[in-house]
N, C-alpha and C positions, 0 to 999 in steps of 0.2 A: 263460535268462540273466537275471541280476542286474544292474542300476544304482546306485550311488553315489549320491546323490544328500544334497547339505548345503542345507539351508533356514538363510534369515532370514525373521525375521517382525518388521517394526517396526510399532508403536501408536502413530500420533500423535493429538496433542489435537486438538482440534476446532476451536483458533487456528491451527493447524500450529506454538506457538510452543515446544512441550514434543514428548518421545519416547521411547520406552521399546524396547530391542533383546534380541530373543531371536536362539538356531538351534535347531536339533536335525540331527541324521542318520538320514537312511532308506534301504533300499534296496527297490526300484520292480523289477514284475517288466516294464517296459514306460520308454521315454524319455519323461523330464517333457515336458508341453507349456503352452504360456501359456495360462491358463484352470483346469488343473488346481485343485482343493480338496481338499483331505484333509480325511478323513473322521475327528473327533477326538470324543470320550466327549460333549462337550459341543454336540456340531453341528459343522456344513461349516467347513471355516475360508476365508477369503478367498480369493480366485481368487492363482494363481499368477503374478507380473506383468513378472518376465522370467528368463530363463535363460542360464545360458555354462557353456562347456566346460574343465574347468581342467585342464588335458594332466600336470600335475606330481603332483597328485593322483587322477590319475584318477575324476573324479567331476564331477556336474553340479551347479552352481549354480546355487537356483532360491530366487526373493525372492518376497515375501509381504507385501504393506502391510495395514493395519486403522488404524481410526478412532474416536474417541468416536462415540459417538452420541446425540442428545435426541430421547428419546420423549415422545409424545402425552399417556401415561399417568403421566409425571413421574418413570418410573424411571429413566433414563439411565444409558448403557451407557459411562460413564467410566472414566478411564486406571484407577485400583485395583481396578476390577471386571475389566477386559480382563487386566490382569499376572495378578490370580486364577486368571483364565479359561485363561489362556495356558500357566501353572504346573500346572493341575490337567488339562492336554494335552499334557503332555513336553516342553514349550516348556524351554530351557536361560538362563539369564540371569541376572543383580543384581537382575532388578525397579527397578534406578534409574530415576528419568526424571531425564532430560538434558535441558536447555533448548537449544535448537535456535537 
């Protein structure tokens, strides 16, 4: 059996005062659960951090947060590199960031 299953995944900045929204759709040979990561070209992606059941579409709702990050090393994993990163993993979106 097959699962429906539609993702968002938002990137916020590292003020939380910026954000940038993707989705995609997948279908799961097993029911998402909180923790879940998909496994994307470029690594894990963030754990899976809640889920609903949308009875009208038949299909599960499962969110997905991500964050800047400052590295040690002064490369920093900020919002234009994560949209990149997001885009070049099926991620669907404007690549806008919205101030929050």
């Amino acid at each position: 059996m097959k699962y429906k299953v539609h993702f968002t995944l938002t990137i916020h900045s590292l003020n939380d005062e910026k954000a940038v929204f993707f989705h995609k759709k997948l279908e799961l040979p097993f029911v998402p659960f909180i923790g879940l990561r998909l496994s994307e070209n470029l690594g894990s992606s963030e754990p899976v951090s809640s889920i609903a059941w949308c009875q009208e579409s038949s299909e599960f709702n499962c969110h997905i947060d991500s964050r800047e990050v400052e590295m040690d090393d002064g490369f920093d994993l900020d919002l234009e590199y994560l949209i990149e990163e997001a885009l070049d993993n099926g991620w669907i979106g404007k690549s806008k960031i919205y101030e929050v």
